[in-house]
C-alpha positions as CSV (number, residue, x, y, z in Angstrom):
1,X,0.0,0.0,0.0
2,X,1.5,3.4,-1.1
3,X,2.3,6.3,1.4
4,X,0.0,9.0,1.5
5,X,1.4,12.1,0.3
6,X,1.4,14.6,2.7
7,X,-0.2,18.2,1.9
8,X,2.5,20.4,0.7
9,X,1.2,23.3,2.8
10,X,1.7,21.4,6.1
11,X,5.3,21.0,5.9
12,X,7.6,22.9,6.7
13,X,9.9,24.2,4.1
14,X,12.2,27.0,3.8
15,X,10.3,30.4,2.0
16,X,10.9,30.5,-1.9
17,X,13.1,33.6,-1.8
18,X,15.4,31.7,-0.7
19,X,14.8,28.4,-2.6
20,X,14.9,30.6,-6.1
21,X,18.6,32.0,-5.7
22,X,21.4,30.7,-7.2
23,X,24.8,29.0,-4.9
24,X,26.5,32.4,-5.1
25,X,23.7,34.4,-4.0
26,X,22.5,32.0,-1.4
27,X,26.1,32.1,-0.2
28,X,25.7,35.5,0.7
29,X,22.1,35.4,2.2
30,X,23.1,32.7,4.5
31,X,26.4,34.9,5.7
32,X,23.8,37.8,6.0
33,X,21.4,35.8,8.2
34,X,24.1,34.2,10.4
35,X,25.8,37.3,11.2
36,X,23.6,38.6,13.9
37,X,23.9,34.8,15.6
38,X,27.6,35.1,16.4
39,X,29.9,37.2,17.7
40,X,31.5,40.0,14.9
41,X,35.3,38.2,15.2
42,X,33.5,35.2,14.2
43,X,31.8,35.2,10.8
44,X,31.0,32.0,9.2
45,X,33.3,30.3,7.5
46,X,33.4,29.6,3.7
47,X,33.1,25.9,3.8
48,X,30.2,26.2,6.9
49,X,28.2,28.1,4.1
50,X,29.0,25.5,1.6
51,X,27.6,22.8,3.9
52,X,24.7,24.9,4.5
53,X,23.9,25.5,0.7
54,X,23.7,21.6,0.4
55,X,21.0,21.1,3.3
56,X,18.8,23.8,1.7
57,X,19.3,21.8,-1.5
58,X,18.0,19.2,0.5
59,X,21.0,16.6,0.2
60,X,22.3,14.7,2.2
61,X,26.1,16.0,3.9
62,X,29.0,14.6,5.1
63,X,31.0,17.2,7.2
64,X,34.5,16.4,8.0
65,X,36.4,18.9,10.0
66,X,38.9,19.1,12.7
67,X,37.8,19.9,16.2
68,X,37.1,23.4,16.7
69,X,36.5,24.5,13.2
70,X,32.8,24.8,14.4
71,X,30.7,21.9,13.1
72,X,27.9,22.3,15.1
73,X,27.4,25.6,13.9
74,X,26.1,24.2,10.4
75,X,22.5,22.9,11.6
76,X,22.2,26.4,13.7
77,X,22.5,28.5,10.6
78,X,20.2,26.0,8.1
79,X,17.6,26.7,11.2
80,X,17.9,30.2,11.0
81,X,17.1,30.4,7.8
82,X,13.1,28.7,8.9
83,X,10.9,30.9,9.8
84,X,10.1,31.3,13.7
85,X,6.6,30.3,13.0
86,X,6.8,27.5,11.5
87,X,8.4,25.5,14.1
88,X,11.3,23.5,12.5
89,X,12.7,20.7,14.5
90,X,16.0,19.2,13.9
91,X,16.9,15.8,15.2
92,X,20.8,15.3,16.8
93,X,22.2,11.6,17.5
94,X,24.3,11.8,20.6
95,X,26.9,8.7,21.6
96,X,26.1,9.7,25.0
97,X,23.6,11.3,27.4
98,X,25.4,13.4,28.8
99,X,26.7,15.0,25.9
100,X,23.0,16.0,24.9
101,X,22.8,17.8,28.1
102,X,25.9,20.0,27.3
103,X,24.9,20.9,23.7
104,X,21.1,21.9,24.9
105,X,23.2,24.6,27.2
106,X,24.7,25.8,24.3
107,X,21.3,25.9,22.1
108,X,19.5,27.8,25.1
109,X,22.4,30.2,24.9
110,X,21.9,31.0,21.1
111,X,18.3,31.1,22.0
112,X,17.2,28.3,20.4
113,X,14.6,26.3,21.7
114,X,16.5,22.2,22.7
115,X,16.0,19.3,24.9
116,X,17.7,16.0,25.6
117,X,15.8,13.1,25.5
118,X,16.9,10.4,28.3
119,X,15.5,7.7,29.4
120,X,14.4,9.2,33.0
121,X,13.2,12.5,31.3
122,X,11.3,11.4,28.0
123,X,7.8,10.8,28.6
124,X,4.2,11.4,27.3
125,X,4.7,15.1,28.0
126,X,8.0,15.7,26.6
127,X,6.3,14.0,23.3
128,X,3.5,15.6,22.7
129,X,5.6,19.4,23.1
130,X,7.9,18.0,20.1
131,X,5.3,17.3,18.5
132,X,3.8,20.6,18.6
133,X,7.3,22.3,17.6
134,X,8.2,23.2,21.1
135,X,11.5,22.8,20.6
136,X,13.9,23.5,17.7
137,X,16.8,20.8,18.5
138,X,15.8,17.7,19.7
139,X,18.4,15.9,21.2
140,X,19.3,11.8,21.7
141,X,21.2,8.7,22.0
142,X,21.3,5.9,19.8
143,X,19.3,3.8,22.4
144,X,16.6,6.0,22.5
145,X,16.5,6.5,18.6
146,X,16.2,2.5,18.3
147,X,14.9,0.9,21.4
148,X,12.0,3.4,22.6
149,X,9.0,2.6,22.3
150,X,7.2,6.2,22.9
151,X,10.0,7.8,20.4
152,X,9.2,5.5,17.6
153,X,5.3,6.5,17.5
154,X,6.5,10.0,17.9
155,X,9.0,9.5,14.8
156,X,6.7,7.8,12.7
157,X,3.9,10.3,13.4
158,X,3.2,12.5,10.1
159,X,3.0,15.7,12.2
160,X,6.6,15.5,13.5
161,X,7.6,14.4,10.2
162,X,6.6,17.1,8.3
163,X,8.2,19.6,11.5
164,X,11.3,17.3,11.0
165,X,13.9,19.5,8.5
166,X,16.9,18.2,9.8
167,X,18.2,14.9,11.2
168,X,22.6,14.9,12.2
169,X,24.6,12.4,13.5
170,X,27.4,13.8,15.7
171,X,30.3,12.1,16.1
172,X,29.3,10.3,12.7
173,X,32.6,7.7,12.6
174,X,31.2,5.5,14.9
175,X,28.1,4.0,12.9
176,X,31.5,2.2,11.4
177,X,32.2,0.5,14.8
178,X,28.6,-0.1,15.2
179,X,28.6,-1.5,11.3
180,X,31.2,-3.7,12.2
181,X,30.0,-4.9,15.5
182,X,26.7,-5.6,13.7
183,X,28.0,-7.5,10.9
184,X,30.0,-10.2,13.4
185,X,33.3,-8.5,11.9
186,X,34.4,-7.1,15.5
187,X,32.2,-8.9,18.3
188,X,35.4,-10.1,19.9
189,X,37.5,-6.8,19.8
190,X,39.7,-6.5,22.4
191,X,39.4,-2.4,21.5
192,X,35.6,-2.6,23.3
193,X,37.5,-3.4,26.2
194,X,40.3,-1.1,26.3
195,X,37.8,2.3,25.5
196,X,34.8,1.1,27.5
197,X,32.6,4.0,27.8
198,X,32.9,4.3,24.0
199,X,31.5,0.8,23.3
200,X,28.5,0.7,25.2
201,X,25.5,-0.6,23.7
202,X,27.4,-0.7,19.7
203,X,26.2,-4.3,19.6
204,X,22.6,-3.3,18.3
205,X,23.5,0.2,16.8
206,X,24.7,-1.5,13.4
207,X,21.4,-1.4,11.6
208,X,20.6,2.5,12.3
209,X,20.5,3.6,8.6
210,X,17.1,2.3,7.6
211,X,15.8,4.4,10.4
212,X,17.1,7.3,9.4
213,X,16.1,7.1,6.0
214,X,13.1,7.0,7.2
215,X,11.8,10.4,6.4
216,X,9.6,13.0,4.4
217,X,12.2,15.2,2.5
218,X,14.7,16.0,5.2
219,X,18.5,15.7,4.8
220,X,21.3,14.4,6.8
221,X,24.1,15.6,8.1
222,X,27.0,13.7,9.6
223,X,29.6,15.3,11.4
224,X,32.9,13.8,12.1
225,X,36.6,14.6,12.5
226,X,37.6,11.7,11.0
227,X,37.5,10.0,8.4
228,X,39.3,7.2,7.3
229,X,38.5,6.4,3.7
230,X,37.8,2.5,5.1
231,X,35.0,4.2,7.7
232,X,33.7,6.2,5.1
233,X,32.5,3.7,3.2
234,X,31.3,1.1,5.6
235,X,29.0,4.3,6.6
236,X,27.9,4.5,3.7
237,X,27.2,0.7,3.4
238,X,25.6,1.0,6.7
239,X,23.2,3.8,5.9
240,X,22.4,2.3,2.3
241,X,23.7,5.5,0.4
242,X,25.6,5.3,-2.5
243,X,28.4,7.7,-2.4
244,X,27.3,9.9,-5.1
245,X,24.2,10.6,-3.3
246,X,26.4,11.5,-0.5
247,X,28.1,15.3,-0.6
248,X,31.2,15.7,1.1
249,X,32.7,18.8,2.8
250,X,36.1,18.2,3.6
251,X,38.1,21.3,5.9
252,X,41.5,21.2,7.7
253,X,42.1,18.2,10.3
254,X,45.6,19.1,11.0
255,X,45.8,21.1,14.3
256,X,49.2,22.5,14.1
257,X,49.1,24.6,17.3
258,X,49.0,21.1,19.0
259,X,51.9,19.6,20.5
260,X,52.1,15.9,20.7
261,X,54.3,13.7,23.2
262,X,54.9,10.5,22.9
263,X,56.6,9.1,26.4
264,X,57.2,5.2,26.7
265,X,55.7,4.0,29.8
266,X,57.9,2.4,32.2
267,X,55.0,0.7,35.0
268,X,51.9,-1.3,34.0
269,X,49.0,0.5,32.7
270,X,46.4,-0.5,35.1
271,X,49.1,1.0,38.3
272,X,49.4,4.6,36.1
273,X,52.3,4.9,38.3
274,X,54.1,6.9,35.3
275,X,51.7,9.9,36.0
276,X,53.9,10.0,39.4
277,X,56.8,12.4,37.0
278,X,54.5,14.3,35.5
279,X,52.9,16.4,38.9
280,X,54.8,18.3,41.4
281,X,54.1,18.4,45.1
282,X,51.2,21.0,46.3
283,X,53.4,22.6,48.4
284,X,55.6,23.7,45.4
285,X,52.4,24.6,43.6
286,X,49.2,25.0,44.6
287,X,46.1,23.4,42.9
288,X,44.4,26.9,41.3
289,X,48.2,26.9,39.5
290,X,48.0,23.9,37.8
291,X,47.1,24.3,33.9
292,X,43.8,22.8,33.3
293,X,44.8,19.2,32.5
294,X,42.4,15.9,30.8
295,X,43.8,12.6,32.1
296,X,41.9,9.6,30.0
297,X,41.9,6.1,30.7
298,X,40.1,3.1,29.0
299,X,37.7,2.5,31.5
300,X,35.6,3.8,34.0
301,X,38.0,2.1,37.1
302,X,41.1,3.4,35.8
303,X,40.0,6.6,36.0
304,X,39.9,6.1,40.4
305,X,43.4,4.8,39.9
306,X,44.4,8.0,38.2
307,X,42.9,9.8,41.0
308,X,45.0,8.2,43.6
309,X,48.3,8.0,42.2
310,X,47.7,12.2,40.6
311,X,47.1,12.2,44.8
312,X,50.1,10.3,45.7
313,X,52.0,12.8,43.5
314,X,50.6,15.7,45.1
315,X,51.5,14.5,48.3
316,X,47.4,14.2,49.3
317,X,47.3,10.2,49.3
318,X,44.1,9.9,50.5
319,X,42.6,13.2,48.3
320,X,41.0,10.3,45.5
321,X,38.1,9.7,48.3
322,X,37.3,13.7,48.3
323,X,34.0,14.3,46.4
324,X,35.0,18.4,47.0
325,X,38.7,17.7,45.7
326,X,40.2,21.2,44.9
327,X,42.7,18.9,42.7
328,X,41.2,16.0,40.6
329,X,37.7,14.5,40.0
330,X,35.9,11.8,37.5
331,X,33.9,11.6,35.2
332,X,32.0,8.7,32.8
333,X,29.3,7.1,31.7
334,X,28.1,6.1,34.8
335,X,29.2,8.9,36.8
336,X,25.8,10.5,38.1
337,X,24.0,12.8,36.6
338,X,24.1,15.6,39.0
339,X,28.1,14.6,39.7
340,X,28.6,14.8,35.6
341,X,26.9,18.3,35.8
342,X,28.6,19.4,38.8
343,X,32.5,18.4,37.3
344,X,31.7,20.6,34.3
345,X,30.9,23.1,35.7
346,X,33.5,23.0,38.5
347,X,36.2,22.4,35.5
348,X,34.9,25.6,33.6
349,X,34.6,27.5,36.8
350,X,38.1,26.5,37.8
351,X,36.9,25.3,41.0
352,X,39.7,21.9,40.6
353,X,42.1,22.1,37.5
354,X,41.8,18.6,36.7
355,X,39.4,15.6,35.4
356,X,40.1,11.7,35.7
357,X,37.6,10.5,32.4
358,X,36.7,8.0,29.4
359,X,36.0,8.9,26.4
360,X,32.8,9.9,27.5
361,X,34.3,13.7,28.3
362,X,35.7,13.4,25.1
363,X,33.2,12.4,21.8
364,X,31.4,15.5,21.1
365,X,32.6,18.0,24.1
366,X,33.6,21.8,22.8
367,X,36.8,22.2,25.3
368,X,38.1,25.2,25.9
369,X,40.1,25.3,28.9
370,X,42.0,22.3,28.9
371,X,45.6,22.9,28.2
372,X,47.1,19.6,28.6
373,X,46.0,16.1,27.7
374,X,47.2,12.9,28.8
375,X,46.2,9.4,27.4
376,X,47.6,6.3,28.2
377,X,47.8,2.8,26.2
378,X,49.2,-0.1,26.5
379,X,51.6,-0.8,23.4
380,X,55.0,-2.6,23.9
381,X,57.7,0.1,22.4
382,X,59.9,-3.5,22.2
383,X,57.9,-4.0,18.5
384,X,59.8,-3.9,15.5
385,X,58.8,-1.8,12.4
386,X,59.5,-5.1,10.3
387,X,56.7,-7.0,12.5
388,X,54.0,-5.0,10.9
389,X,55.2,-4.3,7.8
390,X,53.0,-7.5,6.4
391,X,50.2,-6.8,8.8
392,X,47.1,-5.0,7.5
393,X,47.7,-1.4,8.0
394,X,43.8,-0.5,8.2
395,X,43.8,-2.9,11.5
396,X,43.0,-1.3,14.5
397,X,45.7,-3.1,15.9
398,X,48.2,-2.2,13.5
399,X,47.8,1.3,13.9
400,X,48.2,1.3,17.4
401,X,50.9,-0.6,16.9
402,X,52.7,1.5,14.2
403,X,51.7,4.9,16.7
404,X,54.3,3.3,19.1
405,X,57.1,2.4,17.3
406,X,57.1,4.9,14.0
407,X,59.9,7.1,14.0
408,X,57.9,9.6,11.4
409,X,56.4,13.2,12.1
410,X,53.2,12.7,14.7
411,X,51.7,15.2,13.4
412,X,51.6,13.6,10.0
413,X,51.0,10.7,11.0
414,X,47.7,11.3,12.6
415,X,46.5,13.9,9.4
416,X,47.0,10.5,6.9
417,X,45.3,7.8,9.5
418,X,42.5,10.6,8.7
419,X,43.2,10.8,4.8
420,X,44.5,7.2,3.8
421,X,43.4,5.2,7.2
422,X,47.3,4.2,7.7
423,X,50.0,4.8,10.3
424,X,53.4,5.9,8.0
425,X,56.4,4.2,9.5
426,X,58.8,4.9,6.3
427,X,59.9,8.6,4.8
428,X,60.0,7.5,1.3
429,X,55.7,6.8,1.6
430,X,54.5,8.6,-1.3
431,X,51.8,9.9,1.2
432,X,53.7,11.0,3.7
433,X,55.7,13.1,0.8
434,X,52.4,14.4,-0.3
435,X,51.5,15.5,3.1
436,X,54.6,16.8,4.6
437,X,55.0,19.1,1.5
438,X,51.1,20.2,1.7
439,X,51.9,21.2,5.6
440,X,54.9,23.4,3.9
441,X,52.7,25.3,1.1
442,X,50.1,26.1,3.9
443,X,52.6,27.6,5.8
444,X,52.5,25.3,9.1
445,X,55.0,26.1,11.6
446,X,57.7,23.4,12.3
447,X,56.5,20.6,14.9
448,X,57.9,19.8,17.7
449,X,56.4,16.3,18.3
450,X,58.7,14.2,20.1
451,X,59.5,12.7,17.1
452,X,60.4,15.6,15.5
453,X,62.2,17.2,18.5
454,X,63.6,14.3,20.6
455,X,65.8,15.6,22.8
456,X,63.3,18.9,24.1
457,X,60.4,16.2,24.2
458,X,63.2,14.1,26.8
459,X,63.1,17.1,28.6
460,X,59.9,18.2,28.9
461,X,59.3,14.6,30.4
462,X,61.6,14.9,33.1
463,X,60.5,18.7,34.1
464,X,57.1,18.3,33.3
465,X,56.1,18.1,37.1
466,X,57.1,21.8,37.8
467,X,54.4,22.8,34.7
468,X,52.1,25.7,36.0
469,X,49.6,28.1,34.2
470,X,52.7,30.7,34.7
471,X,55.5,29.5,33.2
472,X,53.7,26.7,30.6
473,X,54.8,28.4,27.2
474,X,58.0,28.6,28.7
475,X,58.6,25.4,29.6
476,X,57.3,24.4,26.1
477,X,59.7,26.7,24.4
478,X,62.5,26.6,26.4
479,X,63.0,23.3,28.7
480,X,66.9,23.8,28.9
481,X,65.9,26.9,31.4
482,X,64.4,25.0,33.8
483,X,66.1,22.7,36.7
484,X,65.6,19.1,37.6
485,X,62.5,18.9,40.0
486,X,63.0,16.5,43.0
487,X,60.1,13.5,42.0
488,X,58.2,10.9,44.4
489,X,59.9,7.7,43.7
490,X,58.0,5.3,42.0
491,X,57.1,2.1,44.3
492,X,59.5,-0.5,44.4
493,X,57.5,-3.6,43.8
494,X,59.0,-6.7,46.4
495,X,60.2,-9.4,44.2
496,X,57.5,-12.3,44.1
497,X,54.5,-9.6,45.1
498,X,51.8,-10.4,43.1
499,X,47.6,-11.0,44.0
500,X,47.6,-14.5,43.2
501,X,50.4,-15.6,45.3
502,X,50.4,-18.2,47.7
503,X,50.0,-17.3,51.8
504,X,52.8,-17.7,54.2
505,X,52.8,-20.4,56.5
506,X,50.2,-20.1,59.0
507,X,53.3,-20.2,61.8
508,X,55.2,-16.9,59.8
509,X,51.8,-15.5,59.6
510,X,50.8,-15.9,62.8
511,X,54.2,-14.3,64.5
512,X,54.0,-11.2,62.3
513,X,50.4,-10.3,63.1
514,X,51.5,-10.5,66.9
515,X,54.0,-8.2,66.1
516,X,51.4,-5.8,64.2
517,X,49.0,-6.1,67.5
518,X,52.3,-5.8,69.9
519,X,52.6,-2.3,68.0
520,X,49.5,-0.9,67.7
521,X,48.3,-1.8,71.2
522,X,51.5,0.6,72.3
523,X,50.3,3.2,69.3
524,X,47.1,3.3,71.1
525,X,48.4,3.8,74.5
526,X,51.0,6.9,73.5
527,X,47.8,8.5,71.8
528,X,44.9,8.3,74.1
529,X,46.7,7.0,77.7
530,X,44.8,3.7,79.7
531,X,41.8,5.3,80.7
532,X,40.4,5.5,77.8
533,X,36.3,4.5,76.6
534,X,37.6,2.4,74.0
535,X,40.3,-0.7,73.9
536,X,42.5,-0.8,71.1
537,X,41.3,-4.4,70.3
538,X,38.2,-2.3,69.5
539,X,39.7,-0.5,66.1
540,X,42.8,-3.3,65.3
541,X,43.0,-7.0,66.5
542,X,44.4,-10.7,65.6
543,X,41.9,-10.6,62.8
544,X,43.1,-7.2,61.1
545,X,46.9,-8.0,61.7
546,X,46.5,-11.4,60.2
547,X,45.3,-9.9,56.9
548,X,47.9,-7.6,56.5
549,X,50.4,-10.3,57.5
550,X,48.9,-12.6,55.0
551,X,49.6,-9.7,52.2
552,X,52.5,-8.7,53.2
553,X,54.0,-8.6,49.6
554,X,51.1,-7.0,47.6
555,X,51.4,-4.0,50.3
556,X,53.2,-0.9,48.7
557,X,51.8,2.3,51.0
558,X,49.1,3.0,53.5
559,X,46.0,3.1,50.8
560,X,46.7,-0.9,51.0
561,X,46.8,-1.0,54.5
562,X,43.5,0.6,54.7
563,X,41.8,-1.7,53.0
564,X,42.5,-4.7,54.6
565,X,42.0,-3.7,57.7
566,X,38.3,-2.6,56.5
567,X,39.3,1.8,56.8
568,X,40.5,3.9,59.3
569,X,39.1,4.4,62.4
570,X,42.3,6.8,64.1
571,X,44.4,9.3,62.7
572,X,47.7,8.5,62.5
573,X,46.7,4.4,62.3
574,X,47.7,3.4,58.6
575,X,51.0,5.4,59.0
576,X,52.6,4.0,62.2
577,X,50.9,0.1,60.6
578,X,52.6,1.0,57.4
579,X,55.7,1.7,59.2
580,X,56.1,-1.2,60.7
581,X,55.7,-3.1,57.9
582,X,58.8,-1.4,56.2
583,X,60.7,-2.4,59.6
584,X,59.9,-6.1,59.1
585,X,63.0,-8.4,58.3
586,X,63.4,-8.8,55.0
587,X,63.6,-12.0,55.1
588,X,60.1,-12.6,56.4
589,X,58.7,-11.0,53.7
590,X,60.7,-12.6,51.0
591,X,59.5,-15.9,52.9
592,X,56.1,-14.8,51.9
C-alpha cells in the first residue's frame, strides 16, 4: 500500500526567496542571516556556508572537519534560515547522554529552543511538546533512537515528520564501529574493552541507517573529525547511500598549534604509576596553579586509579576519596548525573584544574580550557617496524601498533590515518611526501612532536612536574631553562608480590600479626593514655593483623593497608601500621 502524500502546505519548508537563488547568492544570504547569531570576530566560515547550501538543496552531507572548526554551527545557521513560526525541529544523534545535556546549554544560549531526551526525562509530556514544535533541537542517544517505544510513535507520526527538517549524526565515525559490531566482523575486539565507555551498547546500533532514512524530505548531516577512507565507506554501506548521493565537505584536520608527546611508559598500565613524573608536590604549587589538565583512561575504574596516584603525587594520598577535591575528580558514563553536571561546571569554573575520564568527556565535548591532555595505552615500544610491515595497515591493531614504534612526524602521521586510514612508519611513503610538503605550502609552523624534537620532548618529560599556568609556554619553548624537580619515587614492587600468590605459613603468619597487634596496642596507649572508653582491640585485633600479614607482599603504601583492615578508624593508624611493615626483616617477607 502506497504512502500517503502529505499536503505540501503542512510541511515545513524554507520560504521560496530563498529556494529561487542561485549558490553564489545564497552564499551570501546565508552569511547575512548568520551574522547577527555570532559574535563580529567570528563570521562564518566559507566551507560552513557550503555545507549549508547543500542542506537547503536538501542533500544529504557529510562534514568532516577538525575539532574546533565549528561543526555544530552548520545545523544552527540551516535553522535560522526557517521561519520562527513554522516551528522546524532538527533531530541530533548523541553517543552519549550526557553530551545532549551539554549541547542543549549551548542551544538555550543561542536562543534556540532544545531538549535532551533520556531515558528518565522522556515521557508522554515531553512528546506531545515535540510534537507541537516546542523545541527546535531535539536531542538523543542511539538507544533512545532505536529501542524506545514512545520515540518510535513519535517518529513515525506525520506531524513531526513534516516539522522534522533536519536529522545529524554527531560524532558520525562510529556507525562504522557499530557497522562492524553488527555484521560479526568485531564482536570479539579487544578495543571494546580497552575504551569502554565508547563501546556501550554498539552491539545493536549497526542497523541505524534504515531508520534514518526513514523520512519525508529531510537531509542528513554527519559530522565527524575523521574519516578514514575504510570508515567512510562502511558508513555508507551502513546507511544504504551510494556515495554519489552523499556530498562531502572536507576542511582542515591538521591542528598545528598542537603539540604531541609521545613518552614510553615504564610501569603497567592498570598502576598509572608513570603519572607520578608528571605532577609536582602541592606545596611547590598549589592546585588553582595547575594548567587545566584531561587525564583519559580506557575505563571507568582506571579513571579512580588516576585519581590516587595524581594524589600520591601531590602529596594528598588519601585526596581520591574527596568528592570536593580542589585537585582531581571523575567523570564517565556512569558517573551521576548531578556529579557529571557538577564536574563541568566546577572544570569551567576552575573550582579543581583537573578531570580523571573515558572517552565519555571526550566524543562530542567543545573544550576550551584544557591545556594539557594525557592518554595512556598499553603498546609494547619493544615492537619492531618489520613486524608490521606484512600486517594489515587499516587494522585497529596495527595502527596502534605503528603509533608506538614509528619514528615519522606525529603530526603527519595522525593527518593520513585521517586521509589514507594508515600509520606511515617509512619517509620514502608517497603519502607522507604528499603531506609533509602540503603542511609546507600552507605555511604550518615546524613541529615539535617528540618525534620531530627528541631531545626537548626528553626534557619536557623529566620537568614536566614543575608545569604551571605561569611558566607553561615557557617550559614548552624553552625546557633547557628549567632545573631538575625533585620527583616521588616510583614504588619498588617486592620481588615475588603479586595477587595471586600463595599465603605464608600459617606459623610466619601468625608471628607477624602478633607483632602488628604488639605495636598498635603501644600506638594506642602513647595516643589516648589507659583510661580511655575504648580498647585498642576495639579498632585493630588478631583478625586485622593477620590480613595484612597474610599480604605482606602485595602491600606498597598506607591506601593498602587501609583496605584490609576494613578503613581507618584513628588518625595516625595506617601510617605507624605502614611503618612497621617497612621495619619487618626482610627475610620474612621474602618468605612470603
Amino acid at each position: 500500500m502506497p504512502q500517503k502524500k502529505t499536503q505540501r502546505g503542512s510541511e515545513v519548508v524554507l520560504a521560496q526567496r530563498i529556494l529561487r537563488l542561485n549558490d553564489s547568492d545564497l552564499a551570501e544570504a546565508i552569511a547575512e542571516d548568520s551574522r547577527t547569531c555570532y559574535p563580529t570576530d567570528q563570521p562564518s566560515k566559507p566551507l560552513q556556508i557550503e555545507a549549508v547550501i547543500l542542506l537547503v538543496r536538501l542533500k544529504n552531507t557529510f562534514a568532516m572537519a577538525g575539532t574546533g572548526f565549528g561543526k555544530s554551527r552548520i545545523p544552527d545557521m540551516y535553522v535560522h534560515l526557517f521561519a520562527k513560526s513554522s516551528k522546524p525541529v532538527v533531530l541530533v544523534l548523541n553517543l552519549l547522554d550526557a553530551l545532549g545535556d551539554n549541547q542543549v546549554q549551548e542551544k538555550i544560549a543561542q536562543n534556540f529552543t532544545a531538549v535532551n531526551l533520556k531515558k528518565l526525562t522522556f515521557n508522554q509530556c515531553v512528546s506531545d511538546e515535540i510534537l507541537r514544535g516546542a523545541y527546535n533541537f531535539v536531542y538523543l542517544s542511539p538507544k533512545i533512537f532505536l529501542n524506545n517505544e514512545m520515540f518510535t510513535k513519535l517518529y513515525f507520526n506525520t506531524k513531526f515528520q513534516v516539522r522534522l527538517v533536519l536529522t545529524v549524526v554527531d560524532e558520525a565515525h562510529m556507525i562504522y564501529s557499530w557497522g562492524l559490531v553488527a555484521s560479526g566482523k568485531a564482536k570479539k575486539s579487544s578495543a571494546h574493552k580497552r575504551h569502554q565507555d565508547k563501546a556501550l551498547f554498539w552491539p545493536s546500533y549497526g542497523d541505524m541507517g534504515r531508520r534514518l532514512m526513514a523520512t519525508i524530505s529531510s537531509p542528513l548531516l554527519m559530522l565527524s573529525a575523521t574519516f578514514r577512507p575504510l570508515a567512510v565507506k562502511g558508513i555508507l554501506k551502513c546507511l544504504r547511500i551510494p556515495e554519489e548521493n552523499m556530498k562531502f565537505v572536507n576542511a582542515e584536520l591538521t591542528r598545528p598549534e598542537i603539540r604531541i608527546l609521545w613518552f614510553a611508559m615504564e610501569s603497567s598500565l592498570k598502576s598509572a604509576d608513570d603519572l607520578l613524573e608528571m605532577f609536582g608536590p602541592q606545596d611547590q604549587i598549589p592546585n588553582e596553579s595547575l594548567p587545566p589538565t584531561l587525564v583519559y583512561s580506557g575505563t571507568q575504574n582506571a579513571t579512580l586509579q588516576v585519581m590516587k596516584v595524581i594524589n600520591q603525587a601531590r602529596g594528598t594520598p588519601t585526596g581520591k576519596f574527596n568528592p570536593n577535591s580542589t585537585l582531581i575528580r571523575r567523570y564517565h558514563s556512569c558517573t551521576g548525573d548531578l556529579d557529571k553536571e557538577d564536574t563541568v561546571k566546577g572544570f569551567e569554573k576552575k573550582v579543581f584544574p583537573m578531570i580523571s575520564c573515558t572517552m565519555a568527556l571526550g566524543l562530542g565535548q567543545n573544550w576550551k580550557r584544557p591545556s594539557s591532555l594525557w592518554s595512556q595505552r598499553g603498546v609494547l615500544e619493544s615492537r619492531k617496524i618489520e613486524a608490521v610491515t606484512k600486517a594489515n595497515k587499516q587494522m585497529d591493531d596495527t595502527r596502534m601498533d605503528c603509533l608506538a614504534i614509528t619514528p615519522m612526524c606525529l603530526r603527519i602521521a595522525f593527518s593520513m590515518d585521517n586521509l589514507y586510514g594508515y600509520i606511515p612508519t617509512d619517509c620514502d611513503d608517497p603519502n607522507y611526501m604528499k603531506e609533509e610538503q602540503r603542511e609546507i605550502n600552507e605555511g604550518f609552523p615546524l613541529c615539535k612532536c617528540s618525534n620531530c624534537a627528541p631531545k626537548e620532548a626528553e626534557m619536557l618529560q623529566k620537568k614536566m612536574s614543575v608545569m604551571d599556568i605561569d611558566n607553561f609556554e615557557a617550559l614548552l619553548d624553552q625546557p633547557e631553562s628549567f632545573l631538575d624537580p625533585k620527583l616521588v619515587p616510583k614504588k619498588k614492587r617486592r620481588a615475588g608480590g603479586h595477587k595471586n600468590h600463595t599465603e605464608a605459613p600459617e606459623e610466619l603468619t601468625n608471628e607477624l600479626a602478633a607483632v602488628l597487634v604488639v605495636e598498635f596496642k603501644n600506638f594506642f596507649c602513647e595516643k589516648y593514655g589507659t583510661a580511655t572508653s575504648s580498647l585498642p582491640e576495639e579498632h585493630f585485633a588478631e583478625l586485622e593483623a593477620e590480613n595484612v600479614a597474610e599480604r605482606l607482599n602485595d602491600i606498597q603504601g598506607a591506601e593498602e593497608i587501609q583496605d584490609l583492615i576494613g578503613g581507618k578508624t584513628i588518625n595516625g593508624e595506617l601510617e605507624m601500621l605502614y611503618n612497621c611493615v617497612e621495619g619487618l626483616p626482610q627475610n620474612a617477607g621474602s618468605s612470603i
